[in-house]
C-alpha positions in Angstrom: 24.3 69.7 87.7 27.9 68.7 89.0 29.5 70.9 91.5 32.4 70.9 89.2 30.1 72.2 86.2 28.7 74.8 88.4 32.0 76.3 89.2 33.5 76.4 86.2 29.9 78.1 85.2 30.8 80.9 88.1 34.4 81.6 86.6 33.3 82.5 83.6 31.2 85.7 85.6 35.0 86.0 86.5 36.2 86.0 83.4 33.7 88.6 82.0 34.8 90.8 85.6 38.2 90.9 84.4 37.9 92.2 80.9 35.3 95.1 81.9 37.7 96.1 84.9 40.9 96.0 83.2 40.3 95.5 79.3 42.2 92.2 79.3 42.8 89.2 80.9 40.0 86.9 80.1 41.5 84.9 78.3 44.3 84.3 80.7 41.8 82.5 83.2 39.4 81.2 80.1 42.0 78.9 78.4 42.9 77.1 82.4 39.2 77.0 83.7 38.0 75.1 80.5 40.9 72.5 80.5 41.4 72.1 84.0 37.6 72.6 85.5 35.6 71.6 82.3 38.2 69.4 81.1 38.2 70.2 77.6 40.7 69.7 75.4 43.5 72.2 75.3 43.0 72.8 71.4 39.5 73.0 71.5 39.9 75.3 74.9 42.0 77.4 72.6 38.7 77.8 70.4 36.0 78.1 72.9 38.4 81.0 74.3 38.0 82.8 70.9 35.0 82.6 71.4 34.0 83.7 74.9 36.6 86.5 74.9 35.6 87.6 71.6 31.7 88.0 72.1 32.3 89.2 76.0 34.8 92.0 74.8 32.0 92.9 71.8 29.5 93.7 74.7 32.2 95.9 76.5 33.6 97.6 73.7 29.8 98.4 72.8 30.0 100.3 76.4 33.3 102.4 75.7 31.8 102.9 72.2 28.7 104.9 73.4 30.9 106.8 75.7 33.5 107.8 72.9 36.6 106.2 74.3 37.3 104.1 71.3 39.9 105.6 68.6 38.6 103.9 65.4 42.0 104.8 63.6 44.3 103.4 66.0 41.7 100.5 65.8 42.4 99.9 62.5 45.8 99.9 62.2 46.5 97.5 64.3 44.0 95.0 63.9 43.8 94.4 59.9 47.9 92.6 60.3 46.2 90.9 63.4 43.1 89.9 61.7 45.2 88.4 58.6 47.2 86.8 61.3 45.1 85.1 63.8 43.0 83.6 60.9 46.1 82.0 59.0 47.2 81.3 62.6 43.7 78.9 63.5 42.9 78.1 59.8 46.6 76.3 59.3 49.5 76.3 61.8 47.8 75.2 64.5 46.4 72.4 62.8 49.4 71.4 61.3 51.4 71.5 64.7 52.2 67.8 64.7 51.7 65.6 67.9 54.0 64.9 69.4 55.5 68.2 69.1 59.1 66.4 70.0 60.9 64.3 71.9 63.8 64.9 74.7 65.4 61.4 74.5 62.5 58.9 75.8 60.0 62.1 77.1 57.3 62.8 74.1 56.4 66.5 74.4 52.7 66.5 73.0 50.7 68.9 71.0 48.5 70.0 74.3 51.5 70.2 76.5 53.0 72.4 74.5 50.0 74.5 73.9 49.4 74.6 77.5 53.4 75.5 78.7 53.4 78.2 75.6 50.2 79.7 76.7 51.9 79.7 80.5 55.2 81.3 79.3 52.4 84.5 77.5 51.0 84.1 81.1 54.2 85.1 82.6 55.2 88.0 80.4 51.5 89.3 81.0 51.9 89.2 84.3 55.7 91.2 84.5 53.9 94.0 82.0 50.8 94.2 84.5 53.3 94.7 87.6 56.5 96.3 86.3 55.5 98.7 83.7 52.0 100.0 85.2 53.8 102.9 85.8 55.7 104.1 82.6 52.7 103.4 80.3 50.5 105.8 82.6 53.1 109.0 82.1 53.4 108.1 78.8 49.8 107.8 78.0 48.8 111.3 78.4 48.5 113.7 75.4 47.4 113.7 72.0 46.9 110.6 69.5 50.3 109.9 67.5 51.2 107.1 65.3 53.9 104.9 65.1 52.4 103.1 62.0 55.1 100.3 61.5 55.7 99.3 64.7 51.5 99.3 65.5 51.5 96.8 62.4 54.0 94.6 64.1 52.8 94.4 67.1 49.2 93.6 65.7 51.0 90.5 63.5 52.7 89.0 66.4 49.2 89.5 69.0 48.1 88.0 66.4 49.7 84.9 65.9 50.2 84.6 69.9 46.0 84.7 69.9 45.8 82.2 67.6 47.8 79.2 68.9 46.7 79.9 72.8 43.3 81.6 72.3 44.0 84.6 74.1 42.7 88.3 73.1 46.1 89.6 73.8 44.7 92.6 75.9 47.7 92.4 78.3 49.9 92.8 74.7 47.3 94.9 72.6 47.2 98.0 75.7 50.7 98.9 76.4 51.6 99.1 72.1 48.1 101.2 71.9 49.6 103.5 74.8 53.3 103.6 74.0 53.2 103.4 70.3 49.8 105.3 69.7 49.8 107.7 72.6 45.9 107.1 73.8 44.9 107.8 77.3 44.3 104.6 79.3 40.7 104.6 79.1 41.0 105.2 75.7 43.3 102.5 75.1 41.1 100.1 77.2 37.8 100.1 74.8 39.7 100.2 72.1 41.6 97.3 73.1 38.1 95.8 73.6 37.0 96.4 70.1 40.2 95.3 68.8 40.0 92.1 70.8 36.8 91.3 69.6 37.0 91.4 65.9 40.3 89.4 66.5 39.2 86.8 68.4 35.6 86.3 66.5 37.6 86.1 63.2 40.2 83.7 64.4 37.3 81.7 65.8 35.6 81.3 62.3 39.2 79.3 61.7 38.3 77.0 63.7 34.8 76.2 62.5 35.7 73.4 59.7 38.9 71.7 62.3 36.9 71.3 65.6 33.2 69.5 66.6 32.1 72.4 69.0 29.6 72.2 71.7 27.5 74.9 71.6 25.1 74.8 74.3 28.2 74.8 76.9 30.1 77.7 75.0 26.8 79.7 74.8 25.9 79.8 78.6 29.7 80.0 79.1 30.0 83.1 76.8 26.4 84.2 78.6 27.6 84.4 81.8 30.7 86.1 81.0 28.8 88.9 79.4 26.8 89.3 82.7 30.7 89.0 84.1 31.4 92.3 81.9 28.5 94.3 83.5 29.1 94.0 86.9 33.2 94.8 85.9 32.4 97.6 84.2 30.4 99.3 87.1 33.3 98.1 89.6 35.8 99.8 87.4 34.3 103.3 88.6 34.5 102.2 92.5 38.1 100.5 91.9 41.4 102.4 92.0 43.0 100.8 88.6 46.7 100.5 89.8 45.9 98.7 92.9 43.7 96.0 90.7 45.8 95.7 87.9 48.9 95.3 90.5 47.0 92.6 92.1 45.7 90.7 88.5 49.5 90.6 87.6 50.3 88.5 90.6 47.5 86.3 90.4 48.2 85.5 86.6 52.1 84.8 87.8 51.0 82.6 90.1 48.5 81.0 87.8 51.6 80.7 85.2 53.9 79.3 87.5 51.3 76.4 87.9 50.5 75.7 84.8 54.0 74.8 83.9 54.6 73.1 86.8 51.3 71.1 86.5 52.3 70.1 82.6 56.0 69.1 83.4 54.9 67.0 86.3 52.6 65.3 84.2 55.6 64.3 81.6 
């Protein structure tokens, strides 16, 4: 097997490390690993990462589940908007993106450029919520479960629609409205954000299903080895102080960001 195969294979044990430590985050290192070490196509990448995120954040949600740190209610609120979203999202904008995108005078910005720089720029604001506001939505986490229906429904439409044109499960997005706007404890905020993530992502995947020729035996030992990712995560979280990692996540996904876009430009 190439070498390059083989470490794209090991990021996704990465990938499923990062969503049982911190709830989110796969999909920010999915969507680059399969388009710049598997070299898939950034639309399709877009899919698979439905995919892999989806089914990997199933298996972790299923842990929280047993434990009783998911809030079902807060669950639902803000995921049937999402769910409409996402699907109408996959199903029919992003097919009808056209391609090119635009043009600046002679430069044609295509459809996977702008895929790519878009899902950057989420990148970016990820990474400013994971080192900036660590700190406020802690304090404001503690205490008892309180809704802010409208604003919950909101937020779950435009998580939504952001998951279905880059592929990402929107954790970094889904955990601060589910502490701020619904009040949960962190843990509690992280498996629900797992569940939530899940249903999401699966159902925006089955968009996909009739627009894209997918290859399964690659996504299935992708999605495999991201699952055995989520185990070894969820054991670290307990040995792990969660500021220091999710300090440290934000400035690799930055960094990540930042090269993306530069990577995309250059290429015009």
């Amino acid at each position: 097997m190439d070498i390059i195969i083989l470490i794209g294979y090991a990021a996704a044990i990465i990938i499923g490390v990062s969503l049982g430590l911190i709830g989110g985050g796969g999909s920010i290192l999915t969507v680059p690993v399969l388009v710049y070490i598997l070299d898939v196509d950034p639309v399709l990448a877009t899919a698979y990462s439905l995919f892999v995120v989806g089914a990997t954040s199933l298996v972790g949600a299923g842990n929280y589940m047993k434990q009783g740190k998911v809030d079902y209610k807060t669950a639902l609120v803000f995921a049937i908007p999402s769910f409409i979203a996402v699907f109408l999202t996959r199903k029919f904008l992003v097919p009808w993106l056209p391609d090119p995108l635009f043009s600046l005078g002679d430069v044609a910005i295509s459809k996977n450029i702008g895929i790519m720089v878009f899902f950057a720029l989420i990148m970016l604001a990820a990474s400013y919520s994971m080192i900036k506001d660590k700190k406020k939505v802690e304090v404001e986490g503690e205490g008892e479960v309180k809704f802010n229906i409208p604003l919950i429904a909101v937020e779950g439409s435009v998580v939504g629609v952001i998951t279905g044109i880059v592929g990402a499960g929107g954790g970094f997005l889904i955990i601060p409205a589910l502490v701020l706007l619904a009040k949960l404890p962190m843990k509690m905020a992280v498996g629900t954000s797992l569940l939530i993530i899940a249903a999401k992502s699966l159902i925006g995947f089955l968009g996909d299903l009739g627009n894209q020729t997918i290859d399964w035996q690659m996504l299935i030992i992708f999605t495999g080895l991201s699952v055995v990712g989520i185990f070894i995560g969820s054991a670290l979280s307990k040995k792990i102080n969660d500021k220091v990692l999710k300090k440290g996540f934000g400035w690799f996904v930055l960094i990540m960001g930042i090269y993306i876009i530069t990577k995309e430009l250059m290429a015009l």
